[in-house]
C-alpha positions in Angstrom: 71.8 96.7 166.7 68.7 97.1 168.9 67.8 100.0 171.8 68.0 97.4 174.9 67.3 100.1 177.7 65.9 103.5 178.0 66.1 104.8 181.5 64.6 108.7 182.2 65.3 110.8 185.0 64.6 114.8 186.3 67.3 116.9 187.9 66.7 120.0 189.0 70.2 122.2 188.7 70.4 125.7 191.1 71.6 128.6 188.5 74.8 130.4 190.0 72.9 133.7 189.8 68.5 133.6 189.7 67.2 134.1 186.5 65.3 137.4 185.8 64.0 138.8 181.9 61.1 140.8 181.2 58.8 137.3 181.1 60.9 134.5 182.9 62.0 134.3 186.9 63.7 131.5 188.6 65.9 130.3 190.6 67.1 126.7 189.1 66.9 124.7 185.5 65.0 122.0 185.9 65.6 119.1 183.6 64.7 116.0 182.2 67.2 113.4 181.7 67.1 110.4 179.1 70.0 107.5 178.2 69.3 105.4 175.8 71.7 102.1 175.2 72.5 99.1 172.6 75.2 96.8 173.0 76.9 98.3 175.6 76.6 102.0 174.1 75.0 105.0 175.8 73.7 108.3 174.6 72.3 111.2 176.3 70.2 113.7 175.8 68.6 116.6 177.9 65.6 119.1 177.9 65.3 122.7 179.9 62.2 123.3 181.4 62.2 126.1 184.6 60.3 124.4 186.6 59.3 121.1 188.5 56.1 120.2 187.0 57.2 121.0 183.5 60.0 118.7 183.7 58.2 115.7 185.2 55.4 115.9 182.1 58.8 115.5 179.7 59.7 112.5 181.2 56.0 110.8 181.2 56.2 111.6 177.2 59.9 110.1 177.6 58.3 106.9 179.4 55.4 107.1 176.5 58.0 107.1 173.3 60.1 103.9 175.8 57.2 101.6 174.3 58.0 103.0 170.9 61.8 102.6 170.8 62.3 99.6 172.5 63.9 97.1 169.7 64.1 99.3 167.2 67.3 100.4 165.2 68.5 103.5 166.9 70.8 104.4 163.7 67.5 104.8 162.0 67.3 108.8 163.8 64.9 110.3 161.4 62.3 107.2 160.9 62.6 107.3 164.4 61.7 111.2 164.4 59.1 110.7 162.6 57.4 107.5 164.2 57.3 109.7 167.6 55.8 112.7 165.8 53.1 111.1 164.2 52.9 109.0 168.2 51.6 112.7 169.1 50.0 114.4 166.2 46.6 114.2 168.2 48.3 116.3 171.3 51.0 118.5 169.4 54.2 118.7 167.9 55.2 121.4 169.7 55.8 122.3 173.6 56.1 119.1 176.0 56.2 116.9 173.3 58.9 118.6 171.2 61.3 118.9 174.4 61.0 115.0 174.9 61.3 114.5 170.8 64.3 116.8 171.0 65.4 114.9 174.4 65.4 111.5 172.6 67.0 113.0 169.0 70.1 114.2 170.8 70.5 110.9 172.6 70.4 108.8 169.8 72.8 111.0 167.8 75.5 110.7 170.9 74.6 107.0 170.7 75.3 106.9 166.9 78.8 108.8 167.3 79.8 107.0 170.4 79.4 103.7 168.5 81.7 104.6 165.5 84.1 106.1 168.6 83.8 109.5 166.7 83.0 113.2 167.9 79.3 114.3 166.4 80.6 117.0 164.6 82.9 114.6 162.3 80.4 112.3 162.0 78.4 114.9 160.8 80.9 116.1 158.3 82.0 119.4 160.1 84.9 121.2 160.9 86.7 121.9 164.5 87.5 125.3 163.7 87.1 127.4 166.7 84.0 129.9 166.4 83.6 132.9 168.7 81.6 132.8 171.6 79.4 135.3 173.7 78.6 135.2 177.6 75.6 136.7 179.3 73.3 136.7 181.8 72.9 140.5 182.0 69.8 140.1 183.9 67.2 143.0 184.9 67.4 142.1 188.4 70.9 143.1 188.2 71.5 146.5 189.8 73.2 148.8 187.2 76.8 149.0 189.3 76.4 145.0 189.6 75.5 144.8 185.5 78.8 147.0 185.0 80.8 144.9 187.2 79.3 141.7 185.2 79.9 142.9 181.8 83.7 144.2 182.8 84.4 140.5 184.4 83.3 138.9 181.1 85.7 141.3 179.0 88.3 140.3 181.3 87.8 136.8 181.4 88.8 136.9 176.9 85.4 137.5 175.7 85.1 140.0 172.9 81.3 139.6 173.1 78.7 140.5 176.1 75.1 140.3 176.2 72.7 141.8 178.6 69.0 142.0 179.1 66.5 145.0 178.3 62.4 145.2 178.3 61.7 147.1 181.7 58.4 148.8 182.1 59.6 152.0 180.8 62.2 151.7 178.1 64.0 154.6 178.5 65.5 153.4 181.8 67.0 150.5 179.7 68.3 152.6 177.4 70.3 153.9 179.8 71.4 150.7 181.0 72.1 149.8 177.6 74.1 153.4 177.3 76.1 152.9 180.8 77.4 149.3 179.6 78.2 150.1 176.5 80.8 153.4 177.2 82.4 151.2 180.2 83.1 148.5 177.8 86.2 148.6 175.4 85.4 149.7 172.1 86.4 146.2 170.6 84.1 144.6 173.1 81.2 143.7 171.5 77.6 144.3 173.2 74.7 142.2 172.5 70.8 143.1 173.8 68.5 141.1 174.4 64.2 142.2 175.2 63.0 138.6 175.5 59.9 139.4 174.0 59.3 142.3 176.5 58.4 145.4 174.9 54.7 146.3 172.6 55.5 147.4 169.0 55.3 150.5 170.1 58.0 150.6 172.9 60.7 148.4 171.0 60.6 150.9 167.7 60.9 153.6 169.9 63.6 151.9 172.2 65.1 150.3 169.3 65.3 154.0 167.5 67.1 154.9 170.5 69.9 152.7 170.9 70.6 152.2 167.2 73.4 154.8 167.7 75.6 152.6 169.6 76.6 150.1 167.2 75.3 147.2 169.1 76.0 143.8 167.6 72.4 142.7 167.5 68.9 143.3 169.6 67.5 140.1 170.1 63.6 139.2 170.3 62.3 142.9 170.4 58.4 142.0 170.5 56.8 138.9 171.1 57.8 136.2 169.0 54.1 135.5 167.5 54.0 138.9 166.3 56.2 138.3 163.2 55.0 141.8 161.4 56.0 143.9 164.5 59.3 142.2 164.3 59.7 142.8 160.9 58.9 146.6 161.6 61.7 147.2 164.2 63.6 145.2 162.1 63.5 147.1 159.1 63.3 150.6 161.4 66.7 150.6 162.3 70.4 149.6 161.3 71.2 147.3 164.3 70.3 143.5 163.2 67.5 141.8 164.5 68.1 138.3 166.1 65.0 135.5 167.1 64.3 132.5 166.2 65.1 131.0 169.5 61.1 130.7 171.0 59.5 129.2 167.8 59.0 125.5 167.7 60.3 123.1 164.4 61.5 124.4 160.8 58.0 125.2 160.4 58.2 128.2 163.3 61.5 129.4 161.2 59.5 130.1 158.0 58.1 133.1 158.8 61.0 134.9 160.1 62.6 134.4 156.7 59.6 135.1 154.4 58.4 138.6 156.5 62.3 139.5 156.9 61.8 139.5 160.5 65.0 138.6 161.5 69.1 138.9 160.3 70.6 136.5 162.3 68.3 133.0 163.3 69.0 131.7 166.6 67.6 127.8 166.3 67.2 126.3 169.9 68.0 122.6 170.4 64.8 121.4 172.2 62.2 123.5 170.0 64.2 122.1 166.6 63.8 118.3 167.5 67.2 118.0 168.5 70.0 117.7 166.3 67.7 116.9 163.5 65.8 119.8 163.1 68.3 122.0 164.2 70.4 121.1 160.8 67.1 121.8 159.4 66.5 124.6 160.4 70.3 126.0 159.9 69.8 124.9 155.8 66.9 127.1 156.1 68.9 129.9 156.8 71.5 129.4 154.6 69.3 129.1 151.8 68.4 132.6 152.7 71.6 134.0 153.7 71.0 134.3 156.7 73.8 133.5 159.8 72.8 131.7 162.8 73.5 131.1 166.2 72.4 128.4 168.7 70.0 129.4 171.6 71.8 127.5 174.8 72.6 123.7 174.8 76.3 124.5 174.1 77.8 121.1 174.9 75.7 119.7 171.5 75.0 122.9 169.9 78.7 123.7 169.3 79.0 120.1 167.3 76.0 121.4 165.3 77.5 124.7 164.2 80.3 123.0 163.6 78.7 121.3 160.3 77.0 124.7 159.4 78.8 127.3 156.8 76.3 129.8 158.0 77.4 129.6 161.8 78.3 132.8 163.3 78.4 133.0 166.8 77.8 130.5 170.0 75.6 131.5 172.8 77.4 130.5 176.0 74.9 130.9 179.5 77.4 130.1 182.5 76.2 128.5 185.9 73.2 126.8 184.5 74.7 122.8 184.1 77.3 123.5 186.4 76.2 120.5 187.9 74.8 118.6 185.7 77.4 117.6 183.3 80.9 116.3 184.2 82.8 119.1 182.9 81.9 122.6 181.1 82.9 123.7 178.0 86.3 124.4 177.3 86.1 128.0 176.5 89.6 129.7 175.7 90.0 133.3 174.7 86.5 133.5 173.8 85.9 131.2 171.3 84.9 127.2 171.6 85.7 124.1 169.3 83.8 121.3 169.5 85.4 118.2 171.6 86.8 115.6 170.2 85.9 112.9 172.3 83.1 110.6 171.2 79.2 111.8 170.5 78.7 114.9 172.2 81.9 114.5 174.5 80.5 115.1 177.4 77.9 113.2 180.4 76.1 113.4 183.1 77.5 113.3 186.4 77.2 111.1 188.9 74.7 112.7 190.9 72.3 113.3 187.9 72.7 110.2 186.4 71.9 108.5 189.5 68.1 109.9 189.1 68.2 107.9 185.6 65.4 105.2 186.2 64.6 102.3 183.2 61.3 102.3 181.7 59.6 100.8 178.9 
């Protein structure tokens, strides 16, 4: 068995609702595309990036690894892994690179599956036990009559769990926010907060202080991710968990998390683990440390992923971002997800996306 063709693509996909947290604005996902085959066997794999130019310098590192992969074993995932990180050790393991590494993982893992006519998560050894899932978008461009009607939809659409943004220029108003969506919402409803990285030290312990009354599920990312020691302060000011993990790149990005307490719940991310790869990785990290995880996005492979992990706890669910780029979305019922049991990741790029697919190498 020998990669044959490697064909790349970019698709940019308009969001249902533009995108608005205290650091990121925008209107579509923009993504670059890769299919890699072998005897008549295809896998796929994807990487976010939010805009144009960022998703066209994944797919010239996608064209770069083509040379690479071309004729080599593609059941051979972590040789491969680590051929293409040593390929970029002079420019980084991180950013650009790691989205295309990632990009490339997950595509040879749908390949693997797909050839032994298996789901991922069974290759993989997990479970298809259902695990509860949370919708969002909550965003802070979201007037607060239009955040209420949000949050009441999801709760009425089976979800038992609703996250919405904070990390406005004064954190009192979200507060408030937080407050308002909170009493509206059934007491079994459970509310998630996310900052994005938006508040100083200063404003998130005293925000954070604030809302620890309410019994909120978590508050995700309260500081910038780089300051681990201001995390680890809020974290260990208050009684509401502390969720990140999501913004690091590689196991390496986890460590510090764990070691400074920074974090109760770890949220891997797909494309900043090295695909499905690191993202097992990075899940036995936390389980060594007791710590539950959650995926960040990329819920049509993350799901398969959790799947495999005892430590899993919840799944992040972002509606009307791949509307269209996949053939069908997640099959979400009463709020909770299994993984599919068709082959790989069960899912593929429709017909409109995969038509940007172009062979290189």
């Amino acid at each position: 068995m020998r990669i044959d063709r490697i064909r790349v693509g970019y698709a940019p996909v308009p969001m249902r609702n533009p995108m608005r947290t205290a650091i990121h604005s925008t209107t579509h996902t923009h993504n670059a595309l890769v299919e890699i085959s072998t005897d008549g066997v295809t896998g796929q794999g994807a990487a976010l990036t939010l805009s144009p130019g960022q998703a066209q310098a994944v797919c010239r590192v996608l064209e770069d690894f083509a040379g690479l992969l071309h004729g080599t074993d593609p059941r051979n995932i972590r040789g491969l892994a680590a051929q293409l990180r040593q390929r970029v050790s002079l420019t980084g393991q991180s950013g650009i690179s790691m989205l295309a590494l990632s990009a490339i993982d997950t595509a040879l893992w749908d390949l693997h599956a797909r050839a032994a006519d298996l789901p991922l998560y069974q290759m993989l050894g997990g479970s298809p036990a259902a695990l509860p899932v949370y919708a969002q978008p909550g965003w802070l461009s979201l007037s607060e009559e239009e955040l209420l009607t949000e949050a009441l939809t999801v709760q009425e659409q089976g979800f038992g769990h609703y996250k919405m943004r904070v990390g406005s220029p004064d954190w009192r108003h979200d507060v408030e926010r937080v407050s308002r969506v909170r009493e509206a919402l059934d007491p079994a409803t459970q509310l998630l907060v996310d900052a994005n990285q938006g508040w100083s030290r200063v404003q998130a312990l005293a925000a954070a202080r604030a809302l620890d009354d309410l019994g909120l599920f978590w508050l995700e990312e309260p500081v910038d991710v780089n300051d681990v020691a201001g995390m680890a302060r809020v974290a260990a000011a208050i009684q509401t968990p502390v969720a990140a993990g999501e913004s690091v790149f590689g196991t390496e990005g986890m460590r510090p998390l764990i070691e400074h307490d920074a974090a109760a719940v770890l949220m891997p991310d797909l494309q900043h683990c090295g695909g499905p790869t690191g993202f097992l990785l990075a899940a036995a990290q936390a389980q060594l440390a007791g710590l539950p995880i959650s995926n960040h996005l990329f819920i049509e492979v993350s799901i398969h992923l959790l799947a495999t992990c005892p430590n899993a706890y919840i799944v992040e669910y972002m509606p009307g971002w791949w509307d269209d780029l996949f053939h069908r979305p997640p099959d979400i019922r009463n709020g909770t997800l299994r993984p599919s049991d068709d082959p790989g990741i069960g899912v593929r790029f429709r017909d409109d996306a995969e038509a940007t697919l172009v062979t290189v190498g």
